[in-house]
C-alpha positions in Angstrom: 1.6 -32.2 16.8 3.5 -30.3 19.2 1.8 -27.3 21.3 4.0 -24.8 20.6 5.8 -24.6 16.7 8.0 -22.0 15.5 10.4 -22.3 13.0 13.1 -22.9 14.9 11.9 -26.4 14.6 12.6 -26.4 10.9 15.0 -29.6 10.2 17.8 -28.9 8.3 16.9 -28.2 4.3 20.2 -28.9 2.6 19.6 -30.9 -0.6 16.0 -30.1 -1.0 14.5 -27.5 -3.7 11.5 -25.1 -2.9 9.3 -23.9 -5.7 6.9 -21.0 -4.9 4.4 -19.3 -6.7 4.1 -15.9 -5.6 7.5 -15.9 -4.3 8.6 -12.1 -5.0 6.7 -10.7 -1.5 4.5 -11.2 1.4 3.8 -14.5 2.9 5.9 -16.0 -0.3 9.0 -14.5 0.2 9.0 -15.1 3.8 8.8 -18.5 3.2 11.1 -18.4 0.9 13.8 -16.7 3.6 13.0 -19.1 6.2 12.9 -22.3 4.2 16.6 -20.6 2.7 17.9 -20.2 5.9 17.8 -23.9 6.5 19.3 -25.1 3.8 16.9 -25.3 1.2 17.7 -23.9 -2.7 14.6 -21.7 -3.5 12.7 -21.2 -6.8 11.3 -17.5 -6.6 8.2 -17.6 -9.2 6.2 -14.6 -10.1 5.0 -12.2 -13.2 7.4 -9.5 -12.7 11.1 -10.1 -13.6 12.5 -6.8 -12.0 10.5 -7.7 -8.7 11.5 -11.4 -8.5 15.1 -10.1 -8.8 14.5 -7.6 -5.9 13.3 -10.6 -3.8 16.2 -12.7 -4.9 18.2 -9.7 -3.7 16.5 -9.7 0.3 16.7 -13.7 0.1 20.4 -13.2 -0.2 20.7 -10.3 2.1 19.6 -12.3 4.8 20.8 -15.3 4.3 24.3 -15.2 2.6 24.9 -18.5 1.4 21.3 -18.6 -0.4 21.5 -19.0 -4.1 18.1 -17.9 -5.2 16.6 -19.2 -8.7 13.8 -16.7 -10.1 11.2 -18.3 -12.5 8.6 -16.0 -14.4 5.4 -17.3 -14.3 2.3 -15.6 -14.7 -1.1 -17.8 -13.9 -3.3 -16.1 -15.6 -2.0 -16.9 -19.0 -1.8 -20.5 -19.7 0.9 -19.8 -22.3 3.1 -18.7 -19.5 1.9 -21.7 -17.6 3.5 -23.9 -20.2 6.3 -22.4 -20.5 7.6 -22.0 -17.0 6.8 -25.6 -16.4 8.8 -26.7 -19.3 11.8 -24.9 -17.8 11.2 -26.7 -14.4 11.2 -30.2 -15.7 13.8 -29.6 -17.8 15.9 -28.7 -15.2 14.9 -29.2 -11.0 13.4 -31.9 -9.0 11.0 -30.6 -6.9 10.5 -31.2 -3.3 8.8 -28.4 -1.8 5.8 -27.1 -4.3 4.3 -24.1 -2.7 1.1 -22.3 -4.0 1.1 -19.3 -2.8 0.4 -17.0 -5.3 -2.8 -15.0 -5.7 -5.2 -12.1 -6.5 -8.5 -10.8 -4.1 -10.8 -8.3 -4.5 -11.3 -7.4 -7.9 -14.0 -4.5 -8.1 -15.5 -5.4 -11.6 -15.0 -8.9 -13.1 -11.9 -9.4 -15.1 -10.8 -12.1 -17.3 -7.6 -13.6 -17.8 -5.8 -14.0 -21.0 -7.6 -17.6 -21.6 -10.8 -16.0 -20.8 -11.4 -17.4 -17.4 -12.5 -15.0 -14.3 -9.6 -14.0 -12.8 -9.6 -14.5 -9.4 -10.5 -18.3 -9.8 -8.4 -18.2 -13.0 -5.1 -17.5 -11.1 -5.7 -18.8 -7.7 -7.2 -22.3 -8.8 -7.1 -22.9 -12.4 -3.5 -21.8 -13.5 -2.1 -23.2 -9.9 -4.3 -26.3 -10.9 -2.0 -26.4 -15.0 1.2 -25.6 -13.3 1.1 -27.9 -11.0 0.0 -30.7 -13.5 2.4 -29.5 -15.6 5.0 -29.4 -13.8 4.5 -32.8 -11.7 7.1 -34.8 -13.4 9.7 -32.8 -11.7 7.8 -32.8 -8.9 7.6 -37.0 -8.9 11.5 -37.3 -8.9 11.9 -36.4 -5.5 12.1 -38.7 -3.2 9.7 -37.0 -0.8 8.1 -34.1 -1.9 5.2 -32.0 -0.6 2.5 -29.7 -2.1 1.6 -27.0 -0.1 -1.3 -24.9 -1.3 -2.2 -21.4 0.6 -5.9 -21.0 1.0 -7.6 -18.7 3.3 -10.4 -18.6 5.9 -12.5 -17.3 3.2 -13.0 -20.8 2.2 -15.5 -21.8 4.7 -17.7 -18.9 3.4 -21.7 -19.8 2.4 -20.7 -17.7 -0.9 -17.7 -19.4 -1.9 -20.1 -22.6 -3.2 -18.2 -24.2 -6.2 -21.6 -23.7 -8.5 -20.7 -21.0 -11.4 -17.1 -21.4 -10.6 -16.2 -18.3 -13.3 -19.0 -16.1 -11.9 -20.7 -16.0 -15.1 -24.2 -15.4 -13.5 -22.9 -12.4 -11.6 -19.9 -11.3 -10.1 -19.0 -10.5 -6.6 -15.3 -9.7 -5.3 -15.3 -11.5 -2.2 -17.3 -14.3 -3.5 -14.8 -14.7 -6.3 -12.4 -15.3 -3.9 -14.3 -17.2 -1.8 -14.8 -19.7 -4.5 -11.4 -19.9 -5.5 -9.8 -20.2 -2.0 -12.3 -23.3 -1.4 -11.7 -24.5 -4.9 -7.1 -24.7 -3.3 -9.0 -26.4 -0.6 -11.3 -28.7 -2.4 -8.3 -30.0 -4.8 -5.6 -30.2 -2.6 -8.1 -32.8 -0.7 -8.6 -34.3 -4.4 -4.5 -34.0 -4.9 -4.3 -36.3 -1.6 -6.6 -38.7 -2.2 -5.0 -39.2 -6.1 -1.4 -39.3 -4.6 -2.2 -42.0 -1.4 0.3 -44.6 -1.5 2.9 -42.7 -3.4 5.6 -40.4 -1.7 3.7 -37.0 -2.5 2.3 -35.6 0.2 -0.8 -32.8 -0.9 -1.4 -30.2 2.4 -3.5 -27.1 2.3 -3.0 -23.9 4.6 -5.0 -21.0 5.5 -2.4 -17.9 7.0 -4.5 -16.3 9.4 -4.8 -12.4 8.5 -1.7 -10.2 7.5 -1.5 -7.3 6.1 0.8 -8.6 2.6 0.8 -7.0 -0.4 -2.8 -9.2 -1.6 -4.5 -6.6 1.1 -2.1 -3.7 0.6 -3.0 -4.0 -3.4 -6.7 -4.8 -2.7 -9.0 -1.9 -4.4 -11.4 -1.9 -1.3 -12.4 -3.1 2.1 -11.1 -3.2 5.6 -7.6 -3.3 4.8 -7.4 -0.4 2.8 -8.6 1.4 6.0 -5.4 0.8 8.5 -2.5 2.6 8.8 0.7 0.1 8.2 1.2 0.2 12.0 -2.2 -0.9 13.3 -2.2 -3.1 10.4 0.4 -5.2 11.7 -1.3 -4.9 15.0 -4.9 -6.3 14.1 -4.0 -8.1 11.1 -0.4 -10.1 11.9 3.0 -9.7 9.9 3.8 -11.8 7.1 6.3 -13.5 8.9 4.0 -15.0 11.3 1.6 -15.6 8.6 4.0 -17.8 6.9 4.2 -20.1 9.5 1.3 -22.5 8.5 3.1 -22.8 5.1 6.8 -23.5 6.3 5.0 -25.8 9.3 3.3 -27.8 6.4 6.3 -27.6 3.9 8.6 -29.2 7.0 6.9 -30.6 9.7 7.3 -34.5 10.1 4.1 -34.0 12.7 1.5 -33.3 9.3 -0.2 -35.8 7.4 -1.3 -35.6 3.8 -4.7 -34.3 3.1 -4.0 -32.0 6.4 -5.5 -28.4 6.4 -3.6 -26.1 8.6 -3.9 -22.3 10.1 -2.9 -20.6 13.1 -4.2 -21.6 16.7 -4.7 -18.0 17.9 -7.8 -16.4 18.5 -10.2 -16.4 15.6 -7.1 -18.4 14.1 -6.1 -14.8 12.7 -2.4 -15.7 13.9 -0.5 -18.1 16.1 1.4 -21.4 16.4 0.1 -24.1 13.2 -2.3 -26.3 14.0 -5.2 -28.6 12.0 -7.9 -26.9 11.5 -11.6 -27.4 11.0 -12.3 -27.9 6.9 -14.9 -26.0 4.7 -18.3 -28.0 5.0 -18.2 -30.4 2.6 -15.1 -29.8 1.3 -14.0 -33.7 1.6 -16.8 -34.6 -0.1 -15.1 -37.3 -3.3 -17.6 -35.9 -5.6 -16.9 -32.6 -4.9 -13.6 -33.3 -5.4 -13.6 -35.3 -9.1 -15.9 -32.7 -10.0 -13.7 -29.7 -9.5 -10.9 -32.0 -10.8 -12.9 -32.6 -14.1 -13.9 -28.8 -14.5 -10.5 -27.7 -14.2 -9.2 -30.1 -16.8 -11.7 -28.9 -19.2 -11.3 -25.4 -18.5 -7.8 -25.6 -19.2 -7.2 -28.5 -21.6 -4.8 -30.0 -18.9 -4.3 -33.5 -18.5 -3.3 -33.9 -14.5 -2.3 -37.7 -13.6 -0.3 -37.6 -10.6 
């Protein structure tokens, strides 16, 4: 691993295709840019159709000879799950799987259409069925590479993977907690299922940005900064995205790598590996959460 990444280091793109959840702002679409800007064709998924065709729009601004795809997808609704990664399959290979997407903070607990809480529902469980369901166009690539956006919240005591849905009581942040260890805890799952085949599973954590998951966030710190001093304690999103385009490109990572920013408090900074939840390697942990989600969902995952 080199001392000092920035994209710049990027190899060239061409002929590859980039999938990301979440793609329509923040850390998503900057990814999206970047990994555009060297080469890559980019598959902009998101709820909103008018939005993913605004961030289509800026992808192209920037970078001319990008030819954007937009994909609606919502992950909390299964239904839309299905039928997003039907489309996929039907059409792409896949090199570049991002899971970005995600929701934080909910004051009072919320379900999502399928009845799961929706924090975990969105940022585990429906990431968990589209990726399943979308891995056959995932396994024609030659070389691809799932790259799963976390957060430091994973290492926190209250983001234990006991009553995933919050069904005994409900907490925001420990909603959140749970499901940014539960991207952690599978992607280490996805890596050991995929060893010995040319998929490659990595997990991130961004550091802290302000991005539209904080700018939308009903409460807490975030909500107290100016845009300004934001930026100033929190990051940008561009440099936030770093972690995800280092893992997405890097020849340095390995699979099974968790990555986040070298700076202080690894808030923001040049990608490194970085220290993993307690526990979160753990096999059992791992089939377990792998198990749950299949049943939750009534998806089938095989890689």
């Amino acid at each position: 691993m080199t001392d000092r990444w920035t994209p710049a280091a990027i190899p060239d793109q061409t002929g590859r295709t980039a999938l990301i959840t979440g793609g329509n702002s923040g850390i998503g679409l900057e990814t999206a840019r970047v990994l555009a800007a060297h080469g890559a064709g980019v598959v902009l998924a998101g709820r909103s159709p008018a939005r993913l065709e605004e961030a289509a729009a800026a992808v192209r601004a920037a970078v001319p000879h990008a030819r954007p795809a937009t994909l609606a997808l919502d992950l909390s609704d299964l239904a839309s799950v299905r039928e997003a990664a039907a489309r996929v399959v039907e059409t792409r290979t896949i090199d570049l799987l991002v899971n970005n997407a995600g929701v934080m903070n909910l004051p009072t607990r919320q379900t999502t259409r399928d009845g799961f809480e929706m924090t975990v529902g969105t940022n585990h469980l429906g990431h968990f069925a589209f990726d399943a369901l979308v891995w056959p166009a995932v396994r024609r690539s030659p070389a691809a590479r799932v790259v799963t956006v976390s957060a430091i919240a994973a290492r926190w005591r209250m983001g234990r993977l006991d009553d995933l849905l919050s069904e005994r009581g409900y907490r925001a942040m420990a909603s959140y907690a749970k499901s940014k260890r539960a991207n952690v805890v599978y992607t280490l799952e996805l890596a050991r299922r995929t060893a010995g085949t040319p998929v490659e599973a990595l997990v991130i954590h961004p550091g802290a940005a302000m991005t539209n998951l904080q700018q939308h966030s009903t409460s807490g710190l975030a909500r107290l900064f100016t845009p300004l001093a934001a930026r100033l304690l929190m990051g940008s999103p561009e440099g936030a995205a770093w972690p995800s385009l280092y893992a997405a490109t890097s020849p340095d990572v390995r699979s099974g790598d968790f990555l986040g920013p070298a700076g202080r408090d690894q808030t923001s900074g040049t990608p490194r590996r970085v220290r993993l939840p307690k526990d979160a390697a753990d096999p059992a942990q791992g089939a377990r959460l792998w198990s749950e989600s299949e049943r939750l969902t009534g998806v089938t995952f095989t890689p």
